[in-house]
LODOTI-262273 format. One record per atom (N, C-alpha, C): residue in one letter; chain; atom name; z, x, y. Coordinates in pm, 1 decimal. Layout:
N
{site "A","A","CA",{Z,X,Y}},
...
This chain:
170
{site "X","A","N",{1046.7,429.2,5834.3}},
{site "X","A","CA",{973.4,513.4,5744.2}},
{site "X","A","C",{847.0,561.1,5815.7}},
{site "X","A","N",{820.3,681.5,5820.4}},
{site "X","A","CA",{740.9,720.4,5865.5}},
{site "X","A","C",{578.7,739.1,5822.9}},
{site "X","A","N",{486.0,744.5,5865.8}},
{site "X","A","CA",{320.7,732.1,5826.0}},
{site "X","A","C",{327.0,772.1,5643.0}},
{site "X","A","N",{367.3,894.7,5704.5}},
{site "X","A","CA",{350.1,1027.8,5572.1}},
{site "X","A","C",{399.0,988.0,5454.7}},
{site "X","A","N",{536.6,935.4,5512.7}},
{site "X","A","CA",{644.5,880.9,5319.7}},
{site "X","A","C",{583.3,807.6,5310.5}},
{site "X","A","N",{538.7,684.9,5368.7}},
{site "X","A","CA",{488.0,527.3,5348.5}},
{site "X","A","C",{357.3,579.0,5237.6}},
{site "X","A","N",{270.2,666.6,5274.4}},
{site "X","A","CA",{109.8,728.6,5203.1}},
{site "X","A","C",{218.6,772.6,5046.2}},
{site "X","A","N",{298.0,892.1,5086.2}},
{site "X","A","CA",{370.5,928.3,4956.0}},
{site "X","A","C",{383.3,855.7,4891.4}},
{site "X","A","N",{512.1,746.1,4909.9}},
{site "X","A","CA",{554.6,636.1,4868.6}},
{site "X","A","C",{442.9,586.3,4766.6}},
{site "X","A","N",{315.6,509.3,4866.2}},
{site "X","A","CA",{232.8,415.6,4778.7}},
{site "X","A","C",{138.5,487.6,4669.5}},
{site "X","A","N",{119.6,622.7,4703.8}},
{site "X","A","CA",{52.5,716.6,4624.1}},
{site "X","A","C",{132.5,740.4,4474.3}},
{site "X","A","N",{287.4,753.6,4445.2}},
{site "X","A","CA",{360.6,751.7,4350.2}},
{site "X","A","C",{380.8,608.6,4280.6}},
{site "X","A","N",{363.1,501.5,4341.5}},
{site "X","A","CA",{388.8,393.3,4258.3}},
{site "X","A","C",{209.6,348.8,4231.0}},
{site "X","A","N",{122.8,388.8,4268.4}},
{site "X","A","CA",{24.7,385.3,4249.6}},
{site "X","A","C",{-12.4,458.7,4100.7}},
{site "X","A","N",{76.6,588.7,4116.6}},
{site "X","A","CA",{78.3,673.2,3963.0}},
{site "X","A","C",{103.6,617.6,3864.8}},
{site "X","A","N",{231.2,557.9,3911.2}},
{site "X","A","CA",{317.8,538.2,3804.3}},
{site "X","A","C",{264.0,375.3,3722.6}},
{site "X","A","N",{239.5,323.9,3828.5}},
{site "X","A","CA",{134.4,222.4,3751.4}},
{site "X","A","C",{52.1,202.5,3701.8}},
{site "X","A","N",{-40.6,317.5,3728.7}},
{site "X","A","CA",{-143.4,388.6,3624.9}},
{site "X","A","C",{-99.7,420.8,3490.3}},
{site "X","A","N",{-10.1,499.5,3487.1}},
{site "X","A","CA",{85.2,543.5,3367.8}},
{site "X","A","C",{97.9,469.3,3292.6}},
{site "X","A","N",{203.5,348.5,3378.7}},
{site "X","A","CA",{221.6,205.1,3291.0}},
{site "X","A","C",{112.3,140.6,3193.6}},
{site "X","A","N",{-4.7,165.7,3316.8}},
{site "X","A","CA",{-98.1,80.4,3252.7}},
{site "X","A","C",{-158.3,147.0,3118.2}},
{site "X","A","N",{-205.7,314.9,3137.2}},
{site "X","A","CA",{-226.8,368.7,3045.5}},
{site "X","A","C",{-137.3,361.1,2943.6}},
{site "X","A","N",{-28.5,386.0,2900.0}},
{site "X","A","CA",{30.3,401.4,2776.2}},
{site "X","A","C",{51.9,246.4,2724.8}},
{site "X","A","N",{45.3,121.6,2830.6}},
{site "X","A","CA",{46.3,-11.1,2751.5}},
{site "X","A","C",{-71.2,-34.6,2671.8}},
{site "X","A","N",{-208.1,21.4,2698.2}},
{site "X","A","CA",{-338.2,11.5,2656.6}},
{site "X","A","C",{-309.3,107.6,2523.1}},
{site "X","A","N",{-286.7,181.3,2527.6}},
{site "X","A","CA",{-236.5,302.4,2389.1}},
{site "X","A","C",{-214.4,267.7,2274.0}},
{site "X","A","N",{-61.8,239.5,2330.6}},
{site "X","A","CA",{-13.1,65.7,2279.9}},
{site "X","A","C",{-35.5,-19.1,2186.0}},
{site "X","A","N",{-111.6,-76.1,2266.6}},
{site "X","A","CA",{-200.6,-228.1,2234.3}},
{site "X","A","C",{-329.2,-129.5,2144.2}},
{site "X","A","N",{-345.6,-54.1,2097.6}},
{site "X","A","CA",{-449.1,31.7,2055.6}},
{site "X","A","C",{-430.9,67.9,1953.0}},
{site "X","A","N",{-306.5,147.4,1930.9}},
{site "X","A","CA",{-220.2,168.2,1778.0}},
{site "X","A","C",{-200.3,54.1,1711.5}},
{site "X","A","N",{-151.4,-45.7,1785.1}},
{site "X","A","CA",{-95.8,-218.5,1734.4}},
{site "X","A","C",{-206.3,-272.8,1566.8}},
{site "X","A","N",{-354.3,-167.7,1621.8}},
{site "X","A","CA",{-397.6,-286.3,1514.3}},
{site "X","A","C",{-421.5,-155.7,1396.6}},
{site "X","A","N",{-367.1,-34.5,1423.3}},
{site "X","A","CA",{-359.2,87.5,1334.2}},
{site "X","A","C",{-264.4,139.8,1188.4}},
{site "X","A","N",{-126.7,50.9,1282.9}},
{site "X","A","CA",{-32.0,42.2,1182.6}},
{site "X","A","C",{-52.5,-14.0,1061.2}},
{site "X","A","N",{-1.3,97.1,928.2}},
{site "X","A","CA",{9.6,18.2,817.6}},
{site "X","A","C",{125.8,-0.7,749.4}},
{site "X","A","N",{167.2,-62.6,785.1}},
{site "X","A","CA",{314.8,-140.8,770.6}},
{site "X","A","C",{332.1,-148.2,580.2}},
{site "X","A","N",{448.8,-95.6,486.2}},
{site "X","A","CA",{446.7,-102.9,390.2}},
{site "X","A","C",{544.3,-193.4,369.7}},
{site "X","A","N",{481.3,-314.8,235.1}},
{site "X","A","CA",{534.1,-408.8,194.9}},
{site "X","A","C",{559.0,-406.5,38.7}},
{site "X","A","N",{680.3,-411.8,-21.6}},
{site "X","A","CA",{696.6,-430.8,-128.8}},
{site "X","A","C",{684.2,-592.6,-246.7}},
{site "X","A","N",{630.9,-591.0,-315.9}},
{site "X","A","CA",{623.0,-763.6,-386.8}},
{site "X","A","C",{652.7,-852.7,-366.7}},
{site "X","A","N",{861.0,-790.6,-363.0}},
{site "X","A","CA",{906.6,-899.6,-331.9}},
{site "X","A","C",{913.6,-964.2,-195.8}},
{site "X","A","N",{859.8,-857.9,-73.6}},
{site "X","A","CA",{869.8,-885.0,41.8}},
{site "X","A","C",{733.4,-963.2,74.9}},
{site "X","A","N",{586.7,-910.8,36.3}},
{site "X","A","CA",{497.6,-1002.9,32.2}},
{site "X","A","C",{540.0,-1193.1,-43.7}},
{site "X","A","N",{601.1,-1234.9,-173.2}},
{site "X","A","CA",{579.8,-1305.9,-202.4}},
{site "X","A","C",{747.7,-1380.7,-101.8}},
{site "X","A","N",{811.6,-1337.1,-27.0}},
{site "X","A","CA",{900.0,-1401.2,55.0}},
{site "X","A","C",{812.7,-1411.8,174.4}},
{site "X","A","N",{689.8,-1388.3,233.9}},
{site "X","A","CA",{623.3,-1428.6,315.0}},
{site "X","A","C",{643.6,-1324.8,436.9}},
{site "X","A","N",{661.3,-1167.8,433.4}},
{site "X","A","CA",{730.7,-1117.0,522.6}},
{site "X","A","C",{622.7,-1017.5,559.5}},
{site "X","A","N",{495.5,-1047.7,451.6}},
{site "X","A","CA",{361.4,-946.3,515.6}},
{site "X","A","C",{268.4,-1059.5,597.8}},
{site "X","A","N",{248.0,-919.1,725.1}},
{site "X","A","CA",{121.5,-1014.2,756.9}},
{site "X","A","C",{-47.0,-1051.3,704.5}},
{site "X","A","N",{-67.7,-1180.4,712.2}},
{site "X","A","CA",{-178.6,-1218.0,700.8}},
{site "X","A","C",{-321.5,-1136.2,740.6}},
{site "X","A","N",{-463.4,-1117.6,620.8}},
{site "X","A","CA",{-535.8,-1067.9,705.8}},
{site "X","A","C",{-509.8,-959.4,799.2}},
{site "X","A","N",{-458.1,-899.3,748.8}},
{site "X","A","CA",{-413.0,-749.9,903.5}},
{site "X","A","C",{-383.1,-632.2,776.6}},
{site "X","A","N",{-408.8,-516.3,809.0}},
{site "X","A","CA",{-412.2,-418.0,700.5}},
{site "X","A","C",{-260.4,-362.6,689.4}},
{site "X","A","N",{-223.3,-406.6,574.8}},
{site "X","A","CA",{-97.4,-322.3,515.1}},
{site "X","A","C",{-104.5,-245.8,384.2}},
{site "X","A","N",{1.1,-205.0,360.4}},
{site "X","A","CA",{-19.4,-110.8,223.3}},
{site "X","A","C",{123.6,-200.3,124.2}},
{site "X","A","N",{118.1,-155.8,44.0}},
{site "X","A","CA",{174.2,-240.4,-80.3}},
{site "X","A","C",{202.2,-160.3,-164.1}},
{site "X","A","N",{265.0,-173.1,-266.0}},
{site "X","A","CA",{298.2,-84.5,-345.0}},
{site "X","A","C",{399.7,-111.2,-470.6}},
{site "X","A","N",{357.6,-61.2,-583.1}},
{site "X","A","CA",{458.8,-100.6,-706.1}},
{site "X","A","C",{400.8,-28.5,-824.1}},
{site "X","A","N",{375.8,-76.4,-966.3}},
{site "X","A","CA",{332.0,-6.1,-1059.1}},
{site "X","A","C",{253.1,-161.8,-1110.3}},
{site "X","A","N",{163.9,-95.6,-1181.0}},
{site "X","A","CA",{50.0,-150.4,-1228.1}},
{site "X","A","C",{99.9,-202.8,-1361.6}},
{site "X","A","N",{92.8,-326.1,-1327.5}},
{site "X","A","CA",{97.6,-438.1,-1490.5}},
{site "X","A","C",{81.4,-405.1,-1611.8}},
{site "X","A","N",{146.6,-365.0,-1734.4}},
{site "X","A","CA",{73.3,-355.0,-1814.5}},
{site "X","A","C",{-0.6,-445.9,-1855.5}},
{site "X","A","N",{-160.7,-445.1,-1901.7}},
{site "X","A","CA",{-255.3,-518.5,-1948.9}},
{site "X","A","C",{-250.9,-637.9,-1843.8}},
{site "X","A","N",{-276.1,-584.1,-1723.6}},
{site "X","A","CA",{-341.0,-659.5,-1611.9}},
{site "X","A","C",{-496.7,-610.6,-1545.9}},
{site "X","A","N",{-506.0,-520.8,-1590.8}},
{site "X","A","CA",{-634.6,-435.2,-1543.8}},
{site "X","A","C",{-769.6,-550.6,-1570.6}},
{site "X","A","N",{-865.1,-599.0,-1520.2}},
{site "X","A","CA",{-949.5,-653.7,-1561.5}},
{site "X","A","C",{-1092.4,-632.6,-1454.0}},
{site "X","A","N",{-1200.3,-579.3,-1507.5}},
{site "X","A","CA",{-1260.1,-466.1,-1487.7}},
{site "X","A","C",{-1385.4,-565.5,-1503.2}},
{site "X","A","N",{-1497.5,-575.3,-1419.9}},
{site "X","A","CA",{-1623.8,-611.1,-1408.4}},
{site "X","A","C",{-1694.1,-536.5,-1472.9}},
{site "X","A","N",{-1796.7,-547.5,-1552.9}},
{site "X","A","CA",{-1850.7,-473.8,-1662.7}},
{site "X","A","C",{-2010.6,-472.1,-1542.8}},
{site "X","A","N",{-2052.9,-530.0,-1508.4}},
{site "X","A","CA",{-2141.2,-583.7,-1431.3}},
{site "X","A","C",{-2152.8,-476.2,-1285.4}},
{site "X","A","N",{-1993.3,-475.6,-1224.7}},
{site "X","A","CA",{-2007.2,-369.3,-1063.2}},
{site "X","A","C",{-1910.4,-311.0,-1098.8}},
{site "X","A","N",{-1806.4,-263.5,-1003.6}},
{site "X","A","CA",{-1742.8,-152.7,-1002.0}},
{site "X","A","C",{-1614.9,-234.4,-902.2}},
{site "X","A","N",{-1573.4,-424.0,-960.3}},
{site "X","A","CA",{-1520.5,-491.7,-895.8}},
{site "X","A","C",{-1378.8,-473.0,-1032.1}},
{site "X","A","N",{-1255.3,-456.6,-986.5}},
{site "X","A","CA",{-1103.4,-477.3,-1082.6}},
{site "X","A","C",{-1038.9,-546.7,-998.4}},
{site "X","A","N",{-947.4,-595.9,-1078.1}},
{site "X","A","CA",{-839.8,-635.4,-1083.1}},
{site "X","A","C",{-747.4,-649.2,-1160.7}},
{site "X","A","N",{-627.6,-628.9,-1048.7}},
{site "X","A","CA",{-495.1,-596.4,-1109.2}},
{site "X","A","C",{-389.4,-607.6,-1048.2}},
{site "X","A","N",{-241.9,-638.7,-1133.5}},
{site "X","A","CA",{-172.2,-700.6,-1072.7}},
{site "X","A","C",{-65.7,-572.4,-1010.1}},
{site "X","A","N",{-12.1,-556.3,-893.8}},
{site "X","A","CA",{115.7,-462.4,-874.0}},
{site "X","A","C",{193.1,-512.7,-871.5}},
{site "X","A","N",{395.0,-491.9,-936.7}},
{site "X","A","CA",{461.2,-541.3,-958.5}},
{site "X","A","C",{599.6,-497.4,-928.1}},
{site "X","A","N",{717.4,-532.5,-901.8}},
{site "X","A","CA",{834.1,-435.1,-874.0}},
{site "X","A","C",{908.3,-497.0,-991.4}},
{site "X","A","N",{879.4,-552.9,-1031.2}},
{site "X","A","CA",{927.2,-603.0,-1194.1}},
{site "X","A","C",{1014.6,-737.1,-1163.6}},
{site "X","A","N",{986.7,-795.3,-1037.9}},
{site "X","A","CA",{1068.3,-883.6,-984.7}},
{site "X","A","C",{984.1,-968.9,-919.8}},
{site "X","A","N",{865.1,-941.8,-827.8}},
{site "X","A","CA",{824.4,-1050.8,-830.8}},
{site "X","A","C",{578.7,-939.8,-818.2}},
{site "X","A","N",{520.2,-1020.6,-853.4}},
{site "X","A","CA",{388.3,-944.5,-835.1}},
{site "X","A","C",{297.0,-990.0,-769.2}},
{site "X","A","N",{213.1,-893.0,-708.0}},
{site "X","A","CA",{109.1,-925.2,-654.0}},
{site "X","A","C",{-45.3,-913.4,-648.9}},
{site "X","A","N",{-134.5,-966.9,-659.8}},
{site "X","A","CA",{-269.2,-951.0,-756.9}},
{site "X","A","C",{-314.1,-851.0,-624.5}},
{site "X","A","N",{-427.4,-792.3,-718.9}},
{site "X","A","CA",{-492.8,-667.1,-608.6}},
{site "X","A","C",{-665.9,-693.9,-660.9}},
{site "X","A","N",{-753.7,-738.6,-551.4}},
{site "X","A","CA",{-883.8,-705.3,-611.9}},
{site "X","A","C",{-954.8,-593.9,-510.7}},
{site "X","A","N",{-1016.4,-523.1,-576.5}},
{site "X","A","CA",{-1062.3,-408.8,-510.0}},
{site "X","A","C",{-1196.2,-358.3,-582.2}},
{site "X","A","N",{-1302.2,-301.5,-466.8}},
{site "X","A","CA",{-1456.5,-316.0,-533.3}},
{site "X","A","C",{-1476.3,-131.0,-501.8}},
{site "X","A","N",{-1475.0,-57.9,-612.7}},
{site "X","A","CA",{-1468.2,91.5,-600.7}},
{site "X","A","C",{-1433.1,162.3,-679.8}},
{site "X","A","N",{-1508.5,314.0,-699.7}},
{site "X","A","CA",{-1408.8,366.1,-811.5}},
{site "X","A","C",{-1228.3,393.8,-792.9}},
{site "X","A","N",{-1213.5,398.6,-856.5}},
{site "X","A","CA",{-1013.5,422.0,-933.4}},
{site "X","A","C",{-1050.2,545.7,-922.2}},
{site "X","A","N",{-878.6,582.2,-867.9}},
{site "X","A","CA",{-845.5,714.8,-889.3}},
{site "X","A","C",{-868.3,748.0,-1044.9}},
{site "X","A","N",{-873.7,879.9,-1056.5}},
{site "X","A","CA",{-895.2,935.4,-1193.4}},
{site "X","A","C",{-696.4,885.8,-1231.8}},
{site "X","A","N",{-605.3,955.1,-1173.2}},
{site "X","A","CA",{-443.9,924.7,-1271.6}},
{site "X","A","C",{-450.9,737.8,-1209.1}},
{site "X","A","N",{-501.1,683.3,-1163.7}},
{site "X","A","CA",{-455.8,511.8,-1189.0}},
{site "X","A","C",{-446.4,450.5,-1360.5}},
{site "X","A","N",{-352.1,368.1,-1357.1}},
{site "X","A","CA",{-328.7,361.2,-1488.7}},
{site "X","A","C",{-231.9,263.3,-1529.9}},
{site "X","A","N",{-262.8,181.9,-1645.4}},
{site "X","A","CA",{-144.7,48.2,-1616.4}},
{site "X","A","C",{-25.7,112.7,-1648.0}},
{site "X","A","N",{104.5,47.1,-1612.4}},
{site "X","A","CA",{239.2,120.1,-1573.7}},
{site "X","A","C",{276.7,235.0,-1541.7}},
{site "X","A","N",{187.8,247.2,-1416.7}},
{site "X","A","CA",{173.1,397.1,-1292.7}},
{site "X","A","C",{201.9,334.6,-1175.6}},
{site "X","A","N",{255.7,392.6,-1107.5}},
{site "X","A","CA",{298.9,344.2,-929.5}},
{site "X","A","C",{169.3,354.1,-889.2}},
{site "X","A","N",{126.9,324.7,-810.1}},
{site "X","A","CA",{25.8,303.1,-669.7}},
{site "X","A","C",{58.3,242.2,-579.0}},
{site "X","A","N",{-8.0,291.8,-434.0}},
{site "X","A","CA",{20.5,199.9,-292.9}},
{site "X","A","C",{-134.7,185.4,-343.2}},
{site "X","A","N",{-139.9,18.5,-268.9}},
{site "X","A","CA",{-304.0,27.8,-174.3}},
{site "X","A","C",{-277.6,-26.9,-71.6}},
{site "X","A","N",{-413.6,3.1,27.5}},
{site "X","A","CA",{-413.2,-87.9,155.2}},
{site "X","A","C",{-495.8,-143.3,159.5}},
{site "X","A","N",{-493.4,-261.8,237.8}},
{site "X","A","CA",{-577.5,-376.1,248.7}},
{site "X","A","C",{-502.0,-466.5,321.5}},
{site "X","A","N",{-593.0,-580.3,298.0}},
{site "X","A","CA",{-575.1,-689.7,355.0}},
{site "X","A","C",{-480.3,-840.4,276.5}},
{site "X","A","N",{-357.5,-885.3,303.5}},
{site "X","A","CA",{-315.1,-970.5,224.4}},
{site "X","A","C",{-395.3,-1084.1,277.8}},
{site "X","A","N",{-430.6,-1187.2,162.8}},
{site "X","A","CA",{-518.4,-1353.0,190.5}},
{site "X","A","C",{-466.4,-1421.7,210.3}},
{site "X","A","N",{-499.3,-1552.6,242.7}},
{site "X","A","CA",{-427.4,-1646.4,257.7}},
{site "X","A","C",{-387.2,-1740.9,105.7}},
{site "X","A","N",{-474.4,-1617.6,11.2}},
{site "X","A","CA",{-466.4,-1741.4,-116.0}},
{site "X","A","C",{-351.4,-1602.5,-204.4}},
{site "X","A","N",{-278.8,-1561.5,-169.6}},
{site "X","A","CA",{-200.2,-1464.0,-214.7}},
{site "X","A","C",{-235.7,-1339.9,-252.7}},
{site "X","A","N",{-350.4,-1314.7,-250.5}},
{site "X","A","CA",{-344.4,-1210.1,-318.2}},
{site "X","A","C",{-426.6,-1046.9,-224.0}},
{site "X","A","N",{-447.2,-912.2,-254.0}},
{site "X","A","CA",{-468.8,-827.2,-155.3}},
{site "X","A","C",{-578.2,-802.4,-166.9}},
{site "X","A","N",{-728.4,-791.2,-88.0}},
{site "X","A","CA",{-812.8,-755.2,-61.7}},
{site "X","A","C",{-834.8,-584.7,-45.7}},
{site "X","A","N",{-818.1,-529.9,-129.2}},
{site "X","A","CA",{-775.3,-340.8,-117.8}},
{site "X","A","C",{-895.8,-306.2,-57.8}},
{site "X","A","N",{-854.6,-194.3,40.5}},
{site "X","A","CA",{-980.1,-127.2,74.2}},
{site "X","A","C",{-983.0,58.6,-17.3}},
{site "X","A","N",{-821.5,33.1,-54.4}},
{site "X","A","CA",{-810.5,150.2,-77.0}},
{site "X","A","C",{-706.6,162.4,-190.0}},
{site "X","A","N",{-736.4,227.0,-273.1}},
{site "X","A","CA",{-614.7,276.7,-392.5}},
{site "X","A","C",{-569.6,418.0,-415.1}},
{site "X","A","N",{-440.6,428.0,-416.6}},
{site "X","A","CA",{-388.3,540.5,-396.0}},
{site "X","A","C",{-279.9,546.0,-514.1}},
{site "X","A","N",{-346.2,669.8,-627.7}},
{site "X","A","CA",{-269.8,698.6,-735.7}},
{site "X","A","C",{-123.9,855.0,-714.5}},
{site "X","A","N",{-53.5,815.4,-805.0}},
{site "X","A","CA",{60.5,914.4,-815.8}},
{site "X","A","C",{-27.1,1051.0,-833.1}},
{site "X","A","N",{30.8,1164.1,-774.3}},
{site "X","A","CA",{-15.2,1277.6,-852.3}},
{site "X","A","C",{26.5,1365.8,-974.7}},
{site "X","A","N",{175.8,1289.1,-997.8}},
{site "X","A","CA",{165.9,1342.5,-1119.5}},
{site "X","A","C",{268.1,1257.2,-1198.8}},
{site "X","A","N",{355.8,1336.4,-1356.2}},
{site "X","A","CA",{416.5,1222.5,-1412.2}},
{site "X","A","C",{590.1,1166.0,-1323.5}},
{site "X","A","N",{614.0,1242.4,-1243.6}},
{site "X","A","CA",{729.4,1221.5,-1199.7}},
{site "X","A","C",{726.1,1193.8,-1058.1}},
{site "X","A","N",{642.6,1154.2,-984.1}},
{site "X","A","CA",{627.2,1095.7,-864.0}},
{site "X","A","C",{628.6,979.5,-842.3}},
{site "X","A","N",{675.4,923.4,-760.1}},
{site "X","A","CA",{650.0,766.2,-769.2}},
{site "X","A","C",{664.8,818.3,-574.2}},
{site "X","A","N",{585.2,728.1,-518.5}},
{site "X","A","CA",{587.8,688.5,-351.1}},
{site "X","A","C",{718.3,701.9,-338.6}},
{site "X","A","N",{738.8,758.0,-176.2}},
{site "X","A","CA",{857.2,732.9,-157.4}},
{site "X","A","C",{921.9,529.9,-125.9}},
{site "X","A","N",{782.4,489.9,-11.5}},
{site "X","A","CA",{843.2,329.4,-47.0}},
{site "X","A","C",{832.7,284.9,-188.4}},
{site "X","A","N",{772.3,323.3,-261.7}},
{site "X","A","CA",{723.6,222.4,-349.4}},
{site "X","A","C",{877.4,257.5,-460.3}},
{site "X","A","N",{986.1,348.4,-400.5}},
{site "X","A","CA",{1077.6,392.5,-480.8}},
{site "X","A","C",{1252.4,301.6,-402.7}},
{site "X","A","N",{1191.8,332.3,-268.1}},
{site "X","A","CA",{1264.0,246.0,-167.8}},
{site "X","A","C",{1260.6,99.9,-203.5}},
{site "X","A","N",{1166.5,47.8,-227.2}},
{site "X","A","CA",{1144.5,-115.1,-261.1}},
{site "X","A","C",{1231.5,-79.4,-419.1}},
{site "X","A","N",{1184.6,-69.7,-523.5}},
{site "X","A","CA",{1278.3,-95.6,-615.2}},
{site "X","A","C",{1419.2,-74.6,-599.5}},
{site "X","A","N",{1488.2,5.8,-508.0}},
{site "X","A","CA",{1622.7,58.8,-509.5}},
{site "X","A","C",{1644.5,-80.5,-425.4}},
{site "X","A","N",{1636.4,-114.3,-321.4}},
{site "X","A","CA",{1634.4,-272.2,-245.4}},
{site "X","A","C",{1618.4,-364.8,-363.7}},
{site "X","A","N",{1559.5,-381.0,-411.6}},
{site "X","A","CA",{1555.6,-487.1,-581.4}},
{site "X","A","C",{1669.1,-518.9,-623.4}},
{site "X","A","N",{1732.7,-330.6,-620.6}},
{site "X","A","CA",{1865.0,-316.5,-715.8}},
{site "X","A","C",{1814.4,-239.7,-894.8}},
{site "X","A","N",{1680.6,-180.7,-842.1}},
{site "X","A","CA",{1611.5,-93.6,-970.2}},
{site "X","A","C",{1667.0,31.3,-970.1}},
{site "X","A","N",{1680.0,148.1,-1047.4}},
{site "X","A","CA",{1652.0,263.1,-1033.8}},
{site "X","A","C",{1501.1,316.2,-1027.9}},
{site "X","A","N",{1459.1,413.9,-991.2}},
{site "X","A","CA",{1313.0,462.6,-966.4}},
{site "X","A","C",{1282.6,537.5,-1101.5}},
{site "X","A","N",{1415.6,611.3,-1159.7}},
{site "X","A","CA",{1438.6,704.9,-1285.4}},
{site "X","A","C",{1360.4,569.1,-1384.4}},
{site "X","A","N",{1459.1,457.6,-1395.4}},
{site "X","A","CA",{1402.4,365.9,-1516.6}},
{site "X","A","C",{1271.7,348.7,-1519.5}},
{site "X","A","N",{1201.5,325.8,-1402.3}},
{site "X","A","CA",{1063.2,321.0,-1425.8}},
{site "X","A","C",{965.2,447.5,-1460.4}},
{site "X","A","N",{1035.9,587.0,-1430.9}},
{site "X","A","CA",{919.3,652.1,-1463.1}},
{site "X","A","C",{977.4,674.6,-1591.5}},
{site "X","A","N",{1069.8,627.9,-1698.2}},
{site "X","A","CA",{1074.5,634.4,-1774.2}},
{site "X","A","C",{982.2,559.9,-1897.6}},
{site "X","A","N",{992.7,470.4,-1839.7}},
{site "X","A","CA",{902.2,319.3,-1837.6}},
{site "X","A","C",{747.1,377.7,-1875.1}},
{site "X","A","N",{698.2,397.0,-1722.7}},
{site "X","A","CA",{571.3,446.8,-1749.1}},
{site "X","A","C",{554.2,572.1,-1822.5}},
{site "X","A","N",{647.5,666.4,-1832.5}},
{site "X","A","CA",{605.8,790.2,-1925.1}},
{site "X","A","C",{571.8,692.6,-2082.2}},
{site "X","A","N",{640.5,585.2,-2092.7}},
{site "X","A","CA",{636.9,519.6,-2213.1}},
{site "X","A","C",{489.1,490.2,-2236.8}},
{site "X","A","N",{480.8,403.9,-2180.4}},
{site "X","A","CA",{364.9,344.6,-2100.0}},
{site "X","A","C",{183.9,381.4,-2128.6}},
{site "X","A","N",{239.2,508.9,-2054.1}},
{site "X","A","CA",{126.2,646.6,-2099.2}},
{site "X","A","C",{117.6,694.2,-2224.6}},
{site "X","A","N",{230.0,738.8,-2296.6}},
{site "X","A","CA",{229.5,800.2,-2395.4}},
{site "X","A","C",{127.7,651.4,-2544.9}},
{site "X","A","N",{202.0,526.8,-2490.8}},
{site "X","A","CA",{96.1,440.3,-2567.4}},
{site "X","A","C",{-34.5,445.4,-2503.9}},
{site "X","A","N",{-73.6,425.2,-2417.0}},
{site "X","A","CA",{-203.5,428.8,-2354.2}},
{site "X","A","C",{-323.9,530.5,-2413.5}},
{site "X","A","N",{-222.7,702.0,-2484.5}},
{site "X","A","CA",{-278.9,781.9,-2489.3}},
{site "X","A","C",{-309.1,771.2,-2633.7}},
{site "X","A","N",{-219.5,705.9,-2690.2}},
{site "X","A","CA",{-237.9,695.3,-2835.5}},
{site "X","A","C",{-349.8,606.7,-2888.6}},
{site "X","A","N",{-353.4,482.2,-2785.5}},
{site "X","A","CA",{-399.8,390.4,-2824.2}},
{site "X","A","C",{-538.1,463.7,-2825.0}},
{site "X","A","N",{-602.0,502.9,-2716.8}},
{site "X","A","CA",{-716.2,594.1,-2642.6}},
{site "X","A","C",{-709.5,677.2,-2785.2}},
{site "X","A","N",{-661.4,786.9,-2789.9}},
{site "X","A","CA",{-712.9,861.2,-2929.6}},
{site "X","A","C",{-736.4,774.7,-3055.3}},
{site "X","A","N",{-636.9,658.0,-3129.8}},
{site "X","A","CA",{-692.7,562.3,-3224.1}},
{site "X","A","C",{-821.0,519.4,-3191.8}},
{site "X","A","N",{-862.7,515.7,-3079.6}},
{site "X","A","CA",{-1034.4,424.6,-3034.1}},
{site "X","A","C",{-1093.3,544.0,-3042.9}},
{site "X","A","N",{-1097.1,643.5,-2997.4}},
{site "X","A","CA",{-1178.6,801.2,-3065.7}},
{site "X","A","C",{-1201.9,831.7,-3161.5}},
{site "X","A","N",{-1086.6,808.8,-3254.5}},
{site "X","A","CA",{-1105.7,859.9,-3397.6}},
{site "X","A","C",{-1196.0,715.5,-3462.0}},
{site "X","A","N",{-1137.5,604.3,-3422.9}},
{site "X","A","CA",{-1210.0,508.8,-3466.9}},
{site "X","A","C",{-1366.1,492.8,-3481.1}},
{site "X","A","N",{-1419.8,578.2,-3354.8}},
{site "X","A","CA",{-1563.5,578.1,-3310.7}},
{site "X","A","C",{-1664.7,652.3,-3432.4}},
{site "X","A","N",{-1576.5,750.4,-3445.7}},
{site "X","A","CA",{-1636.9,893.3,-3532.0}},
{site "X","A","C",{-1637.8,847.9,-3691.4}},
């Protein structure tokens, strides 16, 4: 091998190991970016990770909501109707959040079960549900239809109840 290839030679694996190295660092960079979506039953089978940010997702308990009068601290449970998982989160709520409404949040799962939200993320309207959070119930063995049937229910008491406390006021 002559001077010239030998320089070529070490100059290309010199690249290419650069390369290597760059896109393993990338990598290792995205690694702690991912938010991996976990459904109830997959959190309470032990299949989310600990402390590391994932998203979650199901519909909101009815009459699980429980609301700090004091800060701007709730809690509430998300559920796939099979198995649930508590959510505390310190922030305003979407304006459509609402008990028996889908939501993802993300956060952090604890070690004492339950999710540390950094973030809540409501449906935008009455016939949406997430696409995982529609994927996890069909894995259950749910339809996605039954539940927004469910919650149209859901709402429609919510709304009633809400106008009886209006008229009640007056």
């Amino acid at each position: 091998m002559t001077p010239k290839r030998k320089q070529k030679l070490f100059m290309f694996l010199g690249l290419v190991s650069l390369a290597a190295i760059a896109v393993g660092l990338t990598l290792y960079a995205l690694r702690a970016n991912i938010n991996l979506f976990f459904s109830p039953i997959q959190i309470a089978a032990g299949d989310a990770p600990y402390e590391r940010q994932i998203r979650a997702g199901g519909m909101v308990r009815e009459g699980s909501v429980v609301r700090n009068p004091d800060s701007l601290d709730v809690e509430f449970t998300v559920t796939d109707y099979v198995e649930d998982v508590r959510v505390h989160y310190s922030g305003i709520l979407p304006d459509l959040f609402r008990e028996g409404q889908g939501v993802v949040v993300v956060g952090q799962l604890q070690r004492d079960g339950y999710i540390k939200a950094d973030q809540v993320l409501a449906r935008h309207d009455e016939n949406y549900m997430p696409p995982e959070v529609a994927d996890a119930l069909e894995a259950a063995g749910y339809s996605p239809a039954d539940f927004q049937q469910k919650a149209a229910k859901v709402a429609k008491r919510i709304e009633e109840s809400e106008a009886q406390e209006g008229a009640s006021q007056y």
